[in-house]
C-alpha positions as CSV (number, residue, x, y, z in Angstrom):
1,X,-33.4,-26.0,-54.3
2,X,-35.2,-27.2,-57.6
3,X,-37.5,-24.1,-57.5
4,X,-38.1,-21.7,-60.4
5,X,-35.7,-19.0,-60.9
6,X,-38.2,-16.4,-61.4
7,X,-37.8,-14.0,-63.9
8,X,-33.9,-13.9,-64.2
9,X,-33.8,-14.2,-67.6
10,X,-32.8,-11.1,-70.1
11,X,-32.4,-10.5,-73.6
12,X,-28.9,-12.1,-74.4
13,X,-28.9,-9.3,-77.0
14,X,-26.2,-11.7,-79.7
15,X,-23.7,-11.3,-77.4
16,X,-21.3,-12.9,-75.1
17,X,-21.9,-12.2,-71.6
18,X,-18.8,-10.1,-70.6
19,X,-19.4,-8.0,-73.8
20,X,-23.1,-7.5,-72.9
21,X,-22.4,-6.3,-69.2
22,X,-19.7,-4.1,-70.6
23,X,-22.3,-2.5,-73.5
24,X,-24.6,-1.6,-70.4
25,X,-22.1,-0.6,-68.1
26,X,-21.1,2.2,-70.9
27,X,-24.8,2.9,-72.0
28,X,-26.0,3.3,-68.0
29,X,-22.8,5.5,-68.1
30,X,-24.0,7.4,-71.3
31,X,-27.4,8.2,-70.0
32,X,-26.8,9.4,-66.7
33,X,-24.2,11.8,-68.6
34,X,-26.5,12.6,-71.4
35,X,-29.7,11.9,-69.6
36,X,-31.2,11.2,-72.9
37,X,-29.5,8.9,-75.2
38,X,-30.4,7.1,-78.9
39,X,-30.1,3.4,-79.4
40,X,-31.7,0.1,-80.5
41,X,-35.1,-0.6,-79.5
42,X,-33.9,-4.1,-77.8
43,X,-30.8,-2.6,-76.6
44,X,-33.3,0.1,-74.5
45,X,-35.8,-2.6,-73.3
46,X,-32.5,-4.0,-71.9
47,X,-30.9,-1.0,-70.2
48,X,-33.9,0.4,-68.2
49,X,-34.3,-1.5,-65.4
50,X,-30.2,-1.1,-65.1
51,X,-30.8,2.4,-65.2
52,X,-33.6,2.1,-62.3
53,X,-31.7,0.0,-60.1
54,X,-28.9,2.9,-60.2
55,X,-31.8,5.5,-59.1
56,X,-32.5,3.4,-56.3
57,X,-29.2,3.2,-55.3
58,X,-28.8,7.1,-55.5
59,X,-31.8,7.9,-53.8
60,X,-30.8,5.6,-50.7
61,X,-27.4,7.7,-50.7
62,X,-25.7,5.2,-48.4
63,X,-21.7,4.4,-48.6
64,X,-22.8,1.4,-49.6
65,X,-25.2,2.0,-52.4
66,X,-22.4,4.1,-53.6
67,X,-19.6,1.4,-53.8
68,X,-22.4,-0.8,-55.2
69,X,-23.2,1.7,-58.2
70,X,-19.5,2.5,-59.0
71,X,-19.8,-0.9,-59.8
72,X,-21.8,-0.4,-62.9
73,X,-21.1,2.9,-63.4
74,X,-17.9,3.8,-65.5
75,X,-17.1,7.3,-64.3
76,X,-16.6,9.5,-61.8
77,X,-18.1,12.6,-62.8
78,X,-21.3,10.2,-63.7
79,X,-21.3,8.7,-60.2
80,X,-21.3,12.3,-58.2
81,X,-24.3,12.9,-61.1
82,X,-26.4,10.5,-59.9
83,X,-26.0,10.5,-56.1
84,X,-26.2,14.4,-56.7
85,X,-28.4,15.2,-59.0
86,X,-30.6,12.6,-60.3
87,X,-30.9,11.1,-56.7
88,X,-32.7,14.1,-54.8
89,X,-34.7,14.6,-58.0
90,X,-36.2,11.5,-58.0
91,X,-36.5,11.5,-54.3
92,X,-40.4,11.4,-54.0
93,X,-41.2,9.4,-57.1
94,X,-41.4,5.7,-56.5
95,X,-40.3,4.3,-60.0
96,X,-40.6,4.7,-63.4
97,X,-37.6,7.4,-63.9
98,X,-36.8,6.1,-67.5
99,X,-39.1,6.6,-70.5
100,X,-38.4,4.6,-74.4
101,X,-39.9,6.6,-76.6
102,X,-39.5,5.0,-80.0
103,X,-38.0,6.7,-83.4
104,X,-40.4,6.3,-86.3
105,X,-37.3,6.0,-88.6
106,X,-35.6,2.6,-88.6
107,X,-31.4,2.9,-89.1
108,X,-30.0,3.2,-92.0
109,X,-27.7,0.4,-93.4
110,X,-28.9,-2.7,-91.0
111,X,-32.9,-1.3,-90.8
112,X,-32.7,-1.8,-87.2
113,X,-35.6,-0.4,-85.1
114,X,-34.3,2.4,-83.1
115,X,-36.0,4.0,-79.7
116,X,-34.3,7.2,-77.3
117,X,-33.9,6.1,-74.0
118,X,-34.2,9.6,-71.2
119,X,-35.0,10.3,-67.7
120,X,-38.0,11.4,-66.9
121,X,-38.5,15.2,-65.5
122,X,-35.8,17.0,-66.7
123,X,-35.2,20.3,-68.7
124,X,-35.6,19.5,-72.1
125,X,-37.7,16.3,-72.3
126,X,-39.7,15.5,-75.4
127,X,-42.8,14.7,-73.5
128,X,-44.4,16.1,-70.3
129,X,-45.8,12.9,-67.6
130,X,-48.6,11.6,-67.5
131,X,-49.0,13.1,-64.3
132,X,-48.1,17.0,-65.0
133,X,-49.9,16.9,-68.0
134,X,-53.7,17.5,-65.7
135,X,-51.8,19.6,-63.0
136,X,-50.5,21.9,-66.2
137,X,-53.2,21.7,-68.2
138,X,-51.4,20.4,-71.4
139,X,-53.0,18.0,-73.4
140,X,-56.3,17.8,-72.3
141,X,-59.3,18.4,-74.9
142,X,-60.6,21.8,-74.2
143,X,-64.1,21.8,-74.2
144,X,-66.2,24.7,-75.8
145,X,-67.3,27.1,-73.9
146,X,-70.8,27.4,-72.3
């Protein structure tokens, strides 16, 4: 019973607990709407592995791990996304659906460093994976030829 409790502690982000779970819950909501969305660098760090957790959930597709993500998530038309959509797209990747990719340009009025938050292989993304990029051929050094 005295054991360590391993990793359970998160960024408390200046904020009260219920105001903090409510944030996320409407940020998770945000991004699986938007699948791409711009906040705080902290605030980010935060909501990915929320994000994650909700992947996992839609790729198992269960009854349960649907009650258990309408939880979090604040609407419908979000939930039927993810068990629809994002679900069988990340159906063989094992992790790492979420990329922070932060903004060079802090906010104006508070200076606060700001990051986008997006799903990884979708229409539209900034930046191809790590992966793709030697299957496609973009990005690699082309070397001169012989």
């Amino acid at each position: 019973m005295g054991g360590m409790r391993g990793l359970k502690n998160r960024k408390k982000l200046s904020r009260k607990t219920s105001h903090r779970l409510a944030m996320l819950r409407n940020m998770v909501t945000s991004l699986i709407k938007h699948e791409r969305i711009k906040t705080t660098t902290p605030k980010a760090k935060v909501l990915k592995p929320y994000a994650e957790k909700l992947i996992r959930y839609a790729k198992v597709g269960t009854d349960h791990s649907m009650k258990l993500a309408a939880a979090i998530v604040r609407e419908q038309m979000a939930l039927f996304k993810l068990f629809q959509v994002l679900g069988p797209r990340y159906a063989e990747r094992n992790g790492g659906y979420t990329r922070i990719i932060k903004l060079a340009k802090p906010r104006k009025g508070d200076n606060a460093q700001m990051a986008l938050i997006e799903f990884i292989d979708r229409d539209g993304e900034l930046r191809v994976p790590k992966l793709a990029r030697g299957v496609l051929g973009v990005g690699e050094k082309s070397s001169p030829p012989p």
